[in-house]
C-alpha positions as CSV (number, residue, x, y, z in Angstrom):
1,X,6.1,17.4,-35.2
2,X,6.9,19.3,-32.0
3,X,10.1,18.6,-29.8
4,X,9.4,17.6,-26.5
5,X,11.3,19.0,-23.7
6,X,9.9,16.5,-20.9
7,X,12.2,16.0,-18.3
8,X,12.2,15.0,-15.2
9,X,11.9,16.9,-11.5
10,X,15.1,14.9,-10.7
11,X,17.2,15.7,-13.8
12,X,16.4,19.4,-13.7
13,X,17.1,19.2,-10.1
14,X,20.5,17.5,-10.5
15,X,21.1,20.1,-13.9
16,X,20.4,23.0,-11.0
17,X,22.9,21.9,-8.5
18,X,25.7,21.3,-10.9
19,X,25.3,24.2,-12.7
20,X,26.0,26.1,-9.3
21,X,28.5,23.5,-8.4
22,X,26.5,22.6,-5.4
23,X,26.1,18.5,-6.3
24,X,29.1,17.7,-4.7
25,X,28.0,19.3,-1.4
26,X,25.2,17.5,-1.8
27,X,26.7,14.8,-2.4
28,X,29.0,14.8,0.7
29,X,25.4,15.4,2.9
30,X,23.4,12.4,1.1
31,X,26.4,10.5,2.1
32,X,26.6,11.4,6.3
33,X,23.4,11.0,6.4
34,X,23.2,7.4,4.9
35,X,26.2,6.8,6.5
36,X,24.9,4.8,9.3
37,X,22.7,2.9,7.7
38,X,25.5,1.6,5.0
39,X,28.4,0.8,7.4
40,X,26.4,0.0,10.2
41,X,25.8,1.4,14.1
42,X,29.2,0.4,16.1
43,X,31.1,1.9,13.2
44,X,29.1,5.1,12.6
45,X,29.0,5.6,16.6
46,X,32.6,5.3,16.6
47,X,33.0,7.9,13.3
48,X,33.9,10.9,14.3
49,X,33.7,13.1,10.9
50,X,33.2,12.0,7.1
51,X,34.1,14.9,4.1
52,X,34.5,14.2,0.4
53,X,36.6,16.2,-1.6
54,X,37.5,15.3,-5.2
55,X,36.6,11.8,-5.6
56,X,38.3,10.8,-2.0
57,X,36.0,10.3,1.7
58,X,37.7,11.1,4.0
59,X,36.9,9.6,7.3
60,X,38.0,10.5,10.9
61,X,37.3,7.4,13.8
62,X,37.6,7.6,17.4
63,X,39.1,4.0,17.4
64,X,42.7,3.0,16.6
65,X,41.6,-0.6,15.6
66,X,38.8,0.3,14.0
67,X,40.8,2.6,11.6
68,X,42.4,-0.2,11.0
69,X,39.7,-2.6,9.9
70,X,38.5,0.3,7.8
71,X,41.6,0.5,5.8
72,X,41.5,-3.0,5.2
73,X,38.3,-2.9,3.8
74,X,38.5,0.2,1.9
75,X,37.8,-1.2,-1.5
76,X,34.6,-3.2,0.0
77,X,33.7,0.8,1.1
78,X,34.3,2.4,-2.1
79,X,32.2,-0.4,-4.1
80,X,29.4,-0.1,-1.3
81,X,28.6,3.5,-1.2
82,X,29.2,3.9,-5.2
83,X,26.5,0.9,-5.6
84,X,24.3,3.3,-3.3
85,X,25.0,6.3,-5.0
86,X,24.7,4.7,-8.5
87,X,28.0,6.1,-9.9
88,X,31.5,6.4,-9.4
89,X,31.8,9.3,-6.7
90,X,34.2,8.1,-4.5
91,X,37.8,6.6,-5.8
92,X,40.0,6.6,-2.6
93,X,39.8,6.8,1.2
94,X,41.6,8.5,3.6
95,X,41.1,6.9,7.2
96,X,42.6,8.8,10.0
């Protein structure tokens, strides 16, 4: 019997970026640009830049209160845009 070596266009994709070390850059862009959509229009207007490095987002805001309410709800964040991503990518925030 003959071993199959089926796999699919999304696995060898994903093999491909970490093999170059690219899938967290991906990553970070999946992420801005679902970024609205997730947290929502006031917030995302009022974001001013998002990065993730090593497990943590960082996230810069225009608004003082809104900072704030973000750190507050930081654990809601983390569980939110895991669920999207389907695994743990993000483990802390830095809001600033």
């Amino acid at each position: 019997m003959r071993k199959s070596n089926d796999q699919s266009v999304k696995d060898v994709i994903e093999e491909i970026f970490s093999s170059y070390k690219l899938d967290g850059r991906l990553t970070e862009i999946r992420l801005r640009n679902s970024w609205e959509a997730l947290m929502g229009k006031a917030i995302a207007n009022r974001t001013h830049s998002i990065s993730l490095k090593d497990g943590i987002l960082f996230i810069k805001v225009t608004s003082a209160p809104l900072s704030e309410e973000l750190h507050y709800a930081g654990e809601k964040i983390i569980k939110i845009l895991n669920k999207e991503f389907g695994k743990d990518i993000i483990k802390d925030i830095r809001i600033s």
